[in-house]
C-alpha positions in Angstrom: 76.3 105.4 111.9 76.4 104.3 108.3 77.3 100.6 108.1 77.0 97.9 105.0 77.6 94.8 104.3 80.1 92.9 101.6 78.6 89.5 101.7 77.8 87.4 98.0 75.8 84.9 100.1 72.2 86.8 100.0 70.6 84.6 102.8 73.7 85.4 104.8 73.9 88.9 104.5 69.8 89.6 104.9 70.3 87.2 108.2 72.9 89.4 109.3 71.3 92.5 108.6 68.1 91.5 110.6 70.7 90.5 113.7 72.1 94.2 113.6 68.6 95.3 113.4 68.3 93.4 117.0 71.2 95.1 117.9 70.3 99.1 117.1 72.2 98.9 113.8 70.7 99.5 110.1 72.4 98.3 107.1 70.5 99.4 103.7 73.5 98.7 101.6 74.7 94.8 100.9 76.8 94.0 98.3 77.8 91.1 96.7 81.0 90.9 94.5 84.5 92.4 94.4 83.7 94.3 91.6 80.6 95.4 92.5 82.0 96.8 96.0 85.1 98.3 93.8 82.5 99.8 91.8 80.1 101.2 94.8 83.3 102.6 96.7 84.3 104.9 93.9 80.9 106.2 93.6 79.7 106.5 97.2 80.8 108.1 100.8 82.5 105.4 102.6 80.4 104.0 105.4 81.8 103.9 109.5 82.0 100.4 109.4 81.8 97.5 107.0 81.1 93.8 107.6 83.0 92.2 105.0 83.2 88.5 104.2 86.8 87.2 102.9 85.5 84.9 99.9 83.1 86.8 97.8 81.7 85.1 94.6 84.3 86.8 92.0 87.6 86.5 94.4 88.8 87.3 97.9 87.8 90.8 99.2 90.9 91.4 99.6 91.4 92.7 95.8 89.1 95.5 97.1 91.9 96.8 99.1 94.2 96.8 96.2 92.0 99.2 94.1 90.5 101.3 97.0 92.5 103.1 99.8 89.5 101.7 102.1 88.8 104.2 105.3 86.1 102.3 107.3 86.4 100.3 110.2 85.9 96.8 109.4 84.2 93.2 111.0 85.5 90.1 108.7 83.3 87.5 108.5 84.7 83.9 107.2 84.2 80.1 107.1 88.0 80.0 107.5 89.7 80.1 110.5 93.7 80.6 108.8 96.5 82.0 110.4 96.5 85.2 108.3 93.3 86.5 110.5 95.5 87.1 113.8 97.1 89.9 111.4 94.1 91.4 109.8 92.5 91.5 113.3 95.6 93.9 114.4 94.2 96.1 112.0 90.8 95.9 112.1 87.5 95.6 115.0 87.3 91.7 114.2 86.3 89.0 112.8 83.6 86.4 112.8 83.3 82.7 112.2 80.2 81.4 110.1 77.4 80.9 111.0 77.8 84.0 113.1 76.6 83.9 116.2 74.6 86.5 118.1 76.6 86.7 121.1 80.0 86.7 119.0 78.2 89.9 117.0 77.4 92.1 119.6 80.7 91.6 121.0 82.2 92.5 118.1 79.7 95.3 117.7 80.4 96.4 121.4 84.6 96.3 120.6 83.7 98.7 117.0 81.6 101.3 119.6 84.6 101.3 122.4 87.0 102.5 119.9 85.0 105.5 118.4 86.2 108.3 121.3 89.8 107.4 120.3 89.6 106.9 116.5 86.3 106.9 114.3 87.7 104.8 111.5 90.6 101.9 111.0 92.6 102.4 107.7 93.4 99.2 106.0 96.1 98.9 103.4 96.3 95.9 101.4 100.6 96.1 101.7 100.5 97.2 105.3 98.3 94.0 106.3 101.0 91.8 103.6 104.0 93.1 106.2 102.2 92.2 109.5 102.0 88.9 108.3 106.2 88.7 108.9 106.9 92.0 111.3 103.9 92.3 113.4 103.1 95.8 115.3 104.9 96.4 118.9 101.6 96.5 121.1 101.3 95.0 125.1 100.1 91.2 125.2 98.3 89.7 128.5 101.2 89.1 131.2 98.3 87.2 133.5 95.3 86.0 134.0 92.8 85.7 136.6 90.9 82.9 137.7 88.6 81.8 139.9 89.5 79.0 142.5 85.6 78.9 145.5 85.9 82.2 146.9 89.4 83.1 146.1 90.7 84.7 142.7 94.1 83.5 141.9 96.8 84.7 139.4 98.2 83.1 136.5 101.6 84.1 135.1 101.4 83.6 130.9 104.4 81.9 131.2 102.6 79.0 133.0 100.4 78.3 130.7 100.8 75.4 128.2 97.6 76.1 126.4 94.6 77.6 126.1 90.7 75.8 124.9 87.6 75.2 124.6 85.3 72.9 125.6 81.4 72.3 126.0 81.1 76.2 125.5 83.3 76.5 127.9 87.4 78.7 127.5 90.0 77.0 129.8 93.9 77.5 130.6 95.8 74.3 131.4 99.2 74.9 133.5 102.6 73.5 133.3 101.3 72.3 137.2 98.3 70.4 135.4 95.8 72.3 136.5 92.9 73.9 134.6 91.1 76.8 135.1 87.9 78.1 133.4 88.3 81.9 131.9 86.1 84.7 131.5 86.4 85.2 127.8 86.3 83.2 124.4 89.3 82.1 122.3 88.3 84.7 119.6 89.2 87.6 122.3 92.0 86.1 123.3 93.7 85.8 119.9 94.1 89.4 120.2 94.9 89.3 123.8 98.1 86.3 122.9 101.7 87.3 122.0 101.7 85.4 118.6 105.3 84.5 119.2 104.7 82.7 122.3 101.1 81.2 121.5 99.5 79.7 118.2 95.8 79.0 117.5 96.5 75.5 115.8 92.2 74.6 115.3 89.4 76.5 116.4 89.8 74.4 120.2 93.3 75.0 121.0 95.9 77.3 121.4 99.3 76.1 122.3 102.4 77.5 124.1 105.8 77.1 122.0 107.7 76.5 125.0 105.2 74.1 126.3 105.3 71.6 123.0 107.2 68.4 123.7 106.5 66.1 120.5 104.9 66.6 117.1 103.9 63.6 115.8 102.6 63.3 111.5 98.9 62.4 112.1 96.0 61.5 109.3 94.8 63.9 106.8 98.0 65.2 106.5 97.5 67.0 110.2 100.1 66.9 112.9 99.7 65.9 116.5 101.0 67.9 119.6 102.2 66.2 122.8 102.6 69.2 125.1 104.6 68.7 128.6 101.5 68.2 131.2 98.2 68.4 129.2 97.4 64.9 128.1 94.9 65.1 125.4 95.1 63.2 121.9 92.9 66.3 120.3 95.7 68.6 120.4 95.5 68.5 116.6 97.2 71.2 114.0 94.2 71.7 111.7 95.5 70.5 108.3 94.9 74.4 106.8 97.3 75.5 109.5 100.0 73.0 109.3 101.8 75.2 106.9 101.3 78.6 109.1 102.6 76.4 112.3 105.7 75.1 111.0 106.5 78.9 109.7 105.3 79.7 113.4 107.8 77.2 114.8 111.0 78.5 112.9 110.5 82.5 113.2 
């Protein structure tokens, strides 16, 4: 499997390389610029998958996209965690949070190697991702969840949930009943798992039910503050990079 990496931090890119290593994959080429991938992509095969950070040195990779017709499967890696990532994911394996962590690679690694009996490569089209953004694909969303309660597993309809978080490395669901449960996944797989209609990743701890939200209230640093209908927490804060995303959220 032929896999590089787009990354203009060279510590960051040889770090991930040596973690791929760990995990069975090589990756000889890095590069570091938008015009230097632009450049590499004209002139060479493209690869089966690319790990591709959004803010290169010379722009956002992005710009790649709009000069190449780009056919490789692709794992973002950011510092940003913006609203615009729940669309690119729909088109892509995933994406990855700096400073990557190991377990979070080789999941995303494990989702790239399910997919390849179905289809080898994802196709990304710079206009394609622009429309998901307001029309996003028709595709099934989680109806329920199961949790553990001692012995017993127990089932949770979506529509009873009021939010989802994390805590102490730890991914919970909170009811409209007030009770939590602790889940078998992490907030990054479930972003792909959410109807985005019904559920909106406000920070990297929280995602909250529309239907669940009680009060907004204008908090500091230009961030808002949630008051949602059973789970009594002062933290469930809109991060102030999302604020803008969340009241477009609220009105569509």
């Amino acid at each position: 499997m032929n896999t590089i990496i787009i990354e203009d931090e060279k510590p960051s890119a040889r770090r991930l390389q040596r973690m791929l290593t760990v995990l069975n994959m090589e990756a000889e080429t890095m590069l570091h610029s938008v015009e230097e991938s632009i450049h590499w992509f004209q002139n060479n095969p493209h690869p089966d998958l690319i790990f591709l950070d959004i803010q290169l040195s010379d722009g956002l990779s992005f710009e790649i996209f709009e000069a190449i017709e780009i056919k490789s499967a692709v794992i973002f890696i950011t510092a940003y965690d913006e609203y615009a990532l729940q669309a690119f994911k729909l088109n892509s394996i995933d994406y990855l949070l700096k400073p990557i962590d190991e377990d979070d690679l080789a999941n995303a690694v494990k989702k790239y190697q399910e997919r390849l009996p179905q289809k080898q490569a994802v196709t990304l089209d710079f206009n394609d991702i622009k429309k998901l953004l307001i029309n996003p694909i028709d595709r099934e969303y989680k109806k329920r969840f199961s949790v553990k309660v001692g012995q017993h597993l127990k089932l949770i309809n979506i529509d009873e949930v009021e939010c989802f978080y994390s805590e102490n490395k730890g991914t919970y669901l909170h009811t409209s009943e007030g009770r939590n449960y602790l889940l078998d996944t992490t907030l990054e797989l479930l972003e792909n798992e959410l109807e985005p209609k019904s559920f909106f990743r406000i920070s990297r701890k929280f995602f909250v039910n529309i239907n669940a939200i009680k009060d907004m209230v204008s908090y500091t640093n230009s961030r808002l503050q949630i008051k949602l209908n059973s789970y009594n927490d002062d933290e469930v804060i809109v991060a102030r990079e999302r604020v803008k995303d969340f009241k477009m959220w609220l009105e569509s």
